[in-house]
Backbone as CSV, one residue per row, in Angstrom:
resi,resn,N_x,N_y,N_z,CA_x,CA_y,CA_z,C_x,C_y,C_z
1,UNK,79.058,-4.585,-122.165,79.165,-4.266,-120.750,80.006,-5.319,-120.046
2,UNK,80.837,-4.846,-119.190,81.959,-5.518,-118.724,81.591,-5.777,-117.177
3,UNK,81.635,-7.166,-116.564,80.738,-7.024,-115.257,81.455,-8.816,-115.028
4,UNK,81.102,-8.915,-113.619,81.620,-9.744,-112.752,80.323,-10.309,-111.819
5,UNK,79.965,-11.714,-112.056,78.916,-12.584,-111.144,79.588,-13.718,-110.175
6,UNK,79.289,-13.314,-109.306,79.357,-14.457,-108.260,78.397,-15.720,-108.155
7,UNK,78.765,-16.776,-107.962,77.861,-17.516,-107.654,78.775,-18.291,-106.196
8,UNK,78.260,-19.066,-105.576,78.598,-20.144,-104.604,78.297,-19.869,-103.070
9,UNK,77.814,-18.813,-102.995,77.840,-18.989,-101.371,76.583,-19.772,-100.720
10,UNK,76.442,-19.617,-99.438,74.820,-20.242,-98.794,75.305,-20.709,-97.400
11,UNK,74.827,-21.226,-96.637,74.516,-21.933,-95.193,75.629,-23.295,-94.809
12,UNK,76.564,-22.904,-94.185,77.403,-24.168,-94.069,77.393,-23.954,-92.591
13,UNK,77.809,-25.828,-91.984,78.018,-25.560,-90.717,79.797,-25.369,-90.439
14,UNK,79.965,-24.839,-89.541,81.563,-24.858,-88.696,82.079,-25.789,-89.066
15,UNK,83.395,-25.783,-89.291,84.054,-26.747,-90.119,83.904,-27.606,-91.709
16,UNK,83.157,-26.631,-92.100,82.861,-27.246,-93.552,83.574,-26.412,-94.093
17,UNK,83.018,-26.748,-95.651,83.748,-25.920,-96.662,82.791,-25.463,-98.008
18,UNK,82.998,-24.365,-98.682,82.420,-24.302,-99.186,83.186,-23.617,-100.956
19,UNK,83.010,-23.616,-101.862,83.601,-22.757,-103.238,83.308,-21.684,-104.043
20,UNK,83.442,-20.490,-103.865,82.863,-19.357,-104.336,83.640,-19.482,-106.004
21,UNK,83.075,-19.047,-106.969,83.243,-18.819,-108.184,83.092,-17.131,-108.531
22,UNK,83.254,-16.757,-109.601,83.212,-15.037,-109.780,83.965,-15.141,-111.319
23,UNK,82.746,-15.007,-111.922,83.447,-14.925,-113.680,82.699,-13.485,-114.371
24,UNK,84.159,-13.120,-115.190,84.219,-11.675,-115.518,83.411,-12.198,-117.309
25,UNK,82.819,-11.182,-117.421,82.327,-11.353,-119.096,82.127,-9.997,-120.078
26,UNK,81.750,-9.798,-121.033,81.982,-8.595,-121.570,82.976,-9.088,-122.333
27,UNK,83.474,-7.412,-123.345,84.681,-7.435,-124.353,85.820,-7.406,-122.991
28,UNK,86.263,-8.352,-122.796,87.881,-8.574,-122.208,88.729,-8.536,-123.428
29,UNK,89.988,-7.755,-122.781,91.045,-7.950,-123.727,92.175,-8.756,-122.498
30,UNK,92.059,-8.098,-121.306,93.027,-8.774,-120.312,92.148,-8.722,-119.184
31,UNK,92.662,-9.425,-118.023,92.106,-9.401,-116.521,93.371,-9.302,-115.920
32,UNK,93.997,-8.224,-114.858,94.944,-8.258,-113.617,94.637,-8.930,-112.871
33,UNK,94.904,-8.282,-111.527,94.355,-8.900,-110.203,92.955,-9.254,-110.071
34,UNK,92.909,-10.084,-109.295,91.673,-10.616,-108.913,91.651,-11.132,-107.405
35,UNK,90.752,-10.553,-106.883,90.789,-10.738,-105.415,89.122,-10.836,-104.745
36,UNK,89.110,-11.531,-103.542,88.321,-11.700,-102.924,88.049,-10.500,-101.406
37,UNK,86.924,-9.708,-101.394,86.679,-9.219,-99.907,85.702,-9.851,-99.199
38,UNK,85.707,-9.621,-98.377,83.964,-9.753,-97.695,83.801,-8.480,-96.329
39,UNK,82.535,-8.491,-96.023,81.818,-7.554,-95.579,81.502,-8.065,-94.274
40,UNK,80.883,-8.073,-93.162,80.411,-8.750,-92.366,79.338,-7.388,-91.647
41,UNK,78.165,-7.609,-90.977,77.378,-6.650,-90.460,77.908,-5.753,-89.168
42,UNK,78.342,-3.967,-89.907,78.762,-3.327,-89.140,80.008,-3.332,-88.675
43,UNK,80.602,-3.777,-89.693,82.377,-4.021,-89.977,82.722,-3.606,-91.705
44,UNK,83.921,-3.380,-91.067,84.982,-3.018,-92.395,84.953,-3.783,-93.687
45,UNK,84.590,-3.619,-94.776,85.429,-4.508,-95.859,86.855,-4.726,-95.939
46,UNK,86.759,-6.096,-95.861,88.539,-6.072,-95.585,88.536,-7.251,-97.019
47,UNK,89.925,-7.368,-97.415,90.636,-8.111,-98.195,90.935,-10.065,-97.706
48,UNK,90.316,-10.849,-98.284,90.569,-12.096,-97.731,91.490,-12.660,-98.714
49,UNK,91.761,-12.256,-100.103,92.661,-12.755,-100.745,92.565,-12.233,-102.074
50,UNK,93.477,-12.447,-102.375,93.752,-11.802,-103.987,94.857,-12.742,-105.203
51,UNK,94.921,-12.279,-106.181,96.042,-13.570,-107.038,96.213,-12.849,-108.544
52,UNK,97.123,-12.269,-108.800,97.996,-11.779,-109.659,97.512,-12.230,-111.394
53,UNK,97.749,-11.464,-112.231,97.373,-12.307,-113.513,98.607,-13.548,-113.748
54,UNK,99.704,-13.715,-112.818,100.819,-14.350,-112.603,100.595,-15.593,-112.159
55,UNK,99.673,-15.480,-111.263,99.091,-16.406,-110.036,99.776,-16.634,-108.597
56,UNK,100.692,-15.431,-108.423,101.023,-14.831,-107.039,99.657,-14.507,-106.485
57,UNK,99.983,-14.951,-104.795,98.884,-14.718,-103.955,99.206,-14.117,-103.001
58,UNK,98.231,-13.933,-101.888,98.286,-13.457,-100.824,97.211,-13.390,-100.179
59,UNK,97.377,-13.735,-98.616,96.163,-13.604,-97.949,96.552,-13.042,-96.654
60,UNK,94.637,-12.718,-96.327,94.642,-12.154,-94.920,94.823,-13.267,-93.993
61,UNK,95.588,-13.096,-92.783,96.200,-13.580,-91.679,95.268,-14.707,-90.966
62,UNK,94.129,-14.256,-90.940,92.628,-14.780,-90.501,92.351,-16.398,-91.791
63,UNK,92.750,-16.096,-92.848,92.045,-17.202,-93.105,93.443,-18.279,-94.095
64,UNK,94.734,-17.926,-93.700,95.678,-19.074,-94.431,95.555,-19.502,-93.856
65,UNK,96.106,-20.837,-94.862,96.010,-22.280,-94.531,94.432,-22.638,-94.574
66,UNK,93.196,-22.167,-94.779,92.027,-22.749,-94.555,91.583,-22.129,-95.850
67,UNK,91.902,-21.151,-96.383,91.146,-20.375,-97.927,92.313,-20.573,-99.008
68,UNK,91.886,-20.763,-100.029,92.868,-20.985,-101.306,92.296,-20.538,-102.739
69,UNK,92.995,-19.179,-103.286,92.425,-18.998,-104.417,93.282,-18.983,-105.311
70,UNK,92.572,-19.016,-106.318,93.149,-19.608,-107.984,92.048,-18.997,-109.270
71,UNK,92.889,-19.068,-109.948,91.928,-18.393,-111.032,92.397,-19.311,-112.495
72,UNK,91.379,-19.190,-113.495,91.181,-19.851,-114.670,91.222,-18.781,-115.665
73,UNK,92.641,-18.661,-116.169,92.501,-17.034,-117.317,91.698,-17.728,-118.055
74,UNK,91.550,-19.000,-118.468,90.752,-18.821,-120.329,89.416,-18.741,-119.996
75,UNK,88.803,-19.083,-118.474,87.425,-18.927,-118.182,86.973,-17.289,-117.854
76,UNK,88.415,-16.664,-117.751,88.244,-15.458,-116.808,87.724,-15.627,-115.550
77,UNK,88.013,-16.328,-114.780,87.055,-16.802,-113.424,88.308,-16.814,-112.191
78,UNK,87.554,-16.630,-111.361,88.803,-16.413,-109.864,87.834,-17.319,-109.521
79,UNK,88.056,-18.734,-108.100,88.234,-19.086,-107.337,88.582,-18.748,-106.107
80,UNK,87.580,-18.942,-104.798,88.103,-19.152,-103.734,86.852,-20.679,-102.502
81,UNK,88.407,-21.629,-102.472,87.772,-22.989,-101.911,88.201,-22.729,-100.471
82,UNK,87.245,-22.074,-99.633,87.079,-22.256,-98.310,87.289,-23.372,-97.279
83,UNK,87.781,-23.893,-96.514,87.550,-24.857,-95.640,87.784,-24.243,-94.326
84,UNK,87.450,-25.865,-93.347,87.321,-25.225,-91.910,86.998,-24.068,-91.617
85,UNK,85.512,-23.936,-92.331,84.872,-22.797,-92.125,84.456,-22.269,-90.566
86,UNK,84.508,-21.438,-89.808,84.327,-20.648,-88.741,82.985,-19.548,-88.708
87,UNK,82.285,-18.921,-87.557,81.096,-18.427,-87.551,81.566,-16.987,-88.043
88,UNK,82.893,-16.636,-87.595,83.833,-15.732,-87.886,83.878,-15.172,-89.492
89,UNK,83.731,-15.962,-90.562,83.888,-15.982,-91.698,82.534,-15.713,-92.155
90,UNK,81.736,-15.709,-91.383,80.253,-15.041,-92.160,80.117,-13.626,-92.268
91,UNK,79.512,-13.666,-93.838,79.766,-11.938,-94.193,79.704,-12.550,-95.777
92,UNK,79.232,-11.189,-96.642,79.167,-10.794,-97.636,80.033,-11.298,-98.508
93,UNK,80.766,-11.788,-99.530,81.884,-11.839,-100.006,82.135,-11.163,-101.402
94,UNK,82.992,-10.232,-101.599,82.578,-9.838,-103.184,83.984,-10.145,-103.618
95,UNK,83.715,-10.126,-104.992,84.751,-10.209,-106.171,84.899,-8.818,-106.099
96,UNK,86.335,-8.696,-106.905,87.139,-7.580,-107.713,87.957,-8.015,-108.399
97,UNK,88.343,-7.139,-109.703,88.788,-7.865,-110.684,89.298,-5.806,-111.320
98,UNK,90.519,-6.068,-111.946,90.997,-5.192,-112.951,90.823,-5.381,-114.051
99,UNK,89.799,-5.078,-115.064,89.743,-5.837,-116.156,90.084,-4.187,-116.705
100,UNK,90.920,-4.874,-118.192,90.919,-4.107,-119.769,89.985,-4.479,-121.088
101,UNK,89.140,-3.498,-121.005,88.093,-3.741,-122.550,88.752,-2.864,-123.113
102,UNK,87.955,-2.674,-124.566,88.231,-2.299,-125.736,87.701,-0.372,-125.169
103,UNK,87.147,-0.464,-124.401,86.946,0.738,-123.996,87.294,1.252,-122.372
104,UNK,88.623,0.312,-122.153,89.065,1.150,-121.050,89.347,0.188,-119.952
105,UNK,90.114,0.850,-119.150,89.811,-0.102,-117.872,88.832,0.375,-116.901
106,UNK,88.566,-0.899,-115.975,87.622,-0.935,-114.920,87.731,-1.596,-113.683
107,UNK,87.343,-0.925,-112.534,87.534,-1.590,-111.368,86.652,-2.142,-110.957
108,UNK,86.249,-3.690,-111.653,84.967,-4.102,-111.122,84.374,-4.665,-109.924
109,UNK,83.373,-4.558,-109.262,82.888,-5.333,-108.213,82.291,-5.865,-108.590
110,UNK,81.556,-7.569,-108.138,80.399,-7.919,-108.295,79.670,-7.984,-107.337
111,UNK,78.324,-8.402,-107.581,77.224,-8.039,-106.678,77.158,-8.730,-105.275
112,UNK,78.167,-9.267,-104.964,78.667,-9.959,-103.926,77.573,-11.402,-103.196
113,UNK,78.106,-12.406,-103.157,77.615,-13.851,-102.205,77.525,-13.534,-100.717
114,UNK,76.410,-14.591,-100.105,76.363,-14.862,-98.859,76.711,-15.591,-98.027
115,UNK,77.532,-15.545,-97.513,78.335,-16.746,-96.866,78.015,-16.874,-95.484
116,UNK,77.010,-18.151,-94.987,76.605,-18.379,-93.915,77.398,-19.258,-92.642
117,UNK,77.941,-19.180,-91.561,78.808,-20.465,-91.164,78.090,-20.428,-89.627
118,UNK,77.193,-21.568,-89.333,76.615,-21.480,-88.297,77.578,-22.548,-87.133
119,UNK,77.333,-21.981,-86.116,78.103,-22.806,-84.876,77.509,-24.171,-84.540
């Protein structure tokens, strides 16, 4: 079974920072893109960043210059190191990932982190 865990989120104040992790496991043969969303209560899932099996990036408008992701192919793991965190930035955060197993591809989510940023 091919699946994606988050770990790193929790309770930061304004202006901190914090490091979300998200490692893919299962039969991998490859991983594509890998990107970060988050959720916030009674709002859109939107896209905060994403990063190529290349390690081309891109981010949403809202958080360059303060979010930076990166990924570790031999760990299979995406990265994203938050700073100058905002109350704005609280919300859900999930992984996605394109992975190829031996039985196919998949558009995975994981069970998504909590990312707290109090004023």
């Amino acid at each position: 079974q091919v699946q994606l865990v988050e770990s790193g989120g929790g309770l930061v104040q304004a202006g901190g920072s914090l490091r979300l992790s998200c490692a893919a496991s299962g039969s991998i043969l490859s991983i594509g893109t890998m990107g970060w969303y988050r959720q916030a209560p009674g709002k859109q899932r939107e896209l905060v960043a994403r990063i190529t099996s290349g390690g081309s990036t891109n981010y949403a408008d809202s958080v360059k210059d303060r979010f930076t992701i990166s990924r570790d192919n031999a760990k299979n793991t995406v990265y994203l190191q938050m700073a100058s965190l905002k109350p704005d930035d609280t919300a859900v955060y999930l992984c996605n990932a394109g992975v190829i197993s031996r039985r196919g591809y998949y558009d995975l989510w994981g069970q998504g982190t909590q990312v707290t940023v109090s004023s």
